[in-house]
C-alpha positions as CSV (number, residue, x, y, z in Angstrom):
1,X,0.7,-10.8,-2.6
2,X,-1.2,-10.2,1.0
3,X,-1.6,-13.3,2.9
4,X,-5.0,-12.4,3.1
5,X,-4.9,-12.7,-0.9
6,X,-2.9,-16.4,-0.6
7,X,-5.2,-17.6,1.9
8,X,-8.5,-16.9,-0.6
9,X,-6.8,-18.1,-3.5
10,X,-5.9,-21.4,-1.1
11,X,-9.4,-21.5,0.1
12,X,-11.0,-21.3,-3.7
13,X,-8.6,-23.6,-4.9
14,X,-10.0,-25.9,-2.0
15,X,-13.8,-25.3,-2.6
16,X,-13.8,-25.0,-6.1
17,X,-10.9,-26.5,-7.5
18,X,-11.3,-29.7,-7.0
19,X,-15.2,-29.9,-9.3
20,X,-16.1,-30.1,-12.6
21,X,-18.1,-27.1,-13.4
22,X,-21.4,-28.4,-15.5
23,X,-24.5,-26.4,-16.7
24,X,-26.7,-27.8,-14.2
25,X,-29.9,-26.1,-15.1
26,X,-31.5,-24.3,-18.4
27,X,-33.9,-21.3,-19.7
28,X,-35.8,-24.0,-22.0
29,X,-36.7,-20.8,-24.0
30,X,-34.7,-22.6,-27.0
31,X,-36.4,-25.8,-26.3
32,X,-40.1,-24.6,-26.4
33,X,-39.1,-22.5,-29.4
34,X,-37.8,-25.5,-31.5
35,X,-41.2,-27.7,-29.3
36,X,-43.3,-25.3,-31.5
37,X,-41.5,-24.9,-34.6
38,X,-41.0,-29.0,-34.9
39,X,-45.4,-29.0,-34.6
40,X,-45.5,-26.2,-37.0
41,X,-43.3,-27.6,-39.3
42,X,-45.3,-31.0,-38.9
43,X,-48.4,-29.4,-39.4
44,X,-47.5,-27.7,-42.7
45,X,-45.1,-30.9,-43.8
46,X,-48.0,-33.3,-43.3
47,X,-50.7,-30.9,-44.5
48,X,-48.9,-30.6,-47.5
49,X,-48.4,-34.7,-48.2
50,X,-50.0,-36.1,-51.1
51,X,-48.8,-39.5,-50.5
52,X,-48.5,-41.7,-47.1
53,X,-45.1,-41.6,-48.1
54,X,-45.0,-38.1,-48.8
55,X,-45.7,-37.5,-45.1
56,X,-43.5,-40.1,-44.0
57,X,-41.0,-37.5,-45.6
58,X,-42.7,-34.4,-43.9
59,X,-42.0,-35.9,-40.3
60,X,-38.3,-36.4,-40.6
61,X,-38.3,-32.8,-42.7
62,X,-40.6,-31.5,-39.7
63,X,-37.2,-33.1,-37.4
64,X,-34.9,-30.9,-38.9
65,X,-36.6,-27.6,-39.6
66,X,-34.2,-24.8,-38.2
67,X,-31.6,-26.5,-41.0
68,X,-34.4,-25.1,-43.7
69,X,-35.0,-21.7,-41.8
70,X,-31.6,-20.9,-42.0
71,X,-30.8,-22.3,-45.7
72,X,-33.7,-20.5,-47.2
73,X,-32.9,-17.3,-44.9
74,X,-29.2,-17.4,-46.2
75,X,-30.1,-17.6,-49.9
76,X,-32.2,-14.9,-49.2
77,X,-29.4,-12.6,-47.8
78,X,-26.6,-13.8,-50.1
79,X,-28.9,-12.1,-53.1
């Protein structure tokens, strides 16, 4: 190995080395997706209540959505 080589690995090791790398900042693409499918999904849960209780039920379904996309789109595929 150069000494040009050990002395960037020494300096990288120096800089970078020592920190924890973390995700800092994010698109939010996922995050306004999901914003819009939760309102969506509340909208039709809601709209679809016949009972207080009923819509009670369509906000926590409205919560968890993608778990219902994703069921539904799978029984689909598996025919």
């Amino acid at each position: 190995m150069k000494e040009s080589d050990k002395k960037d690995m020494e300096e990288f090791k120096n800089c970078c080395g020592k920190h924890k790398w973390h995700s800092r900042g994010r698109s939010g693409g996922g995050n306004a997706v999901y914003g819009l499918g939760f309102i969506g999904a509340l909208i039709f849960f809601i709209g679809h209540a016949t009972t207080f209780w009923a819509g009670v039920l369509g906000f926590f379904q409205a919560l968890v959505w993608p778990a219902f996309l994703v069921y539904e789109a799978l029984k689909v595929l598996i025919k």
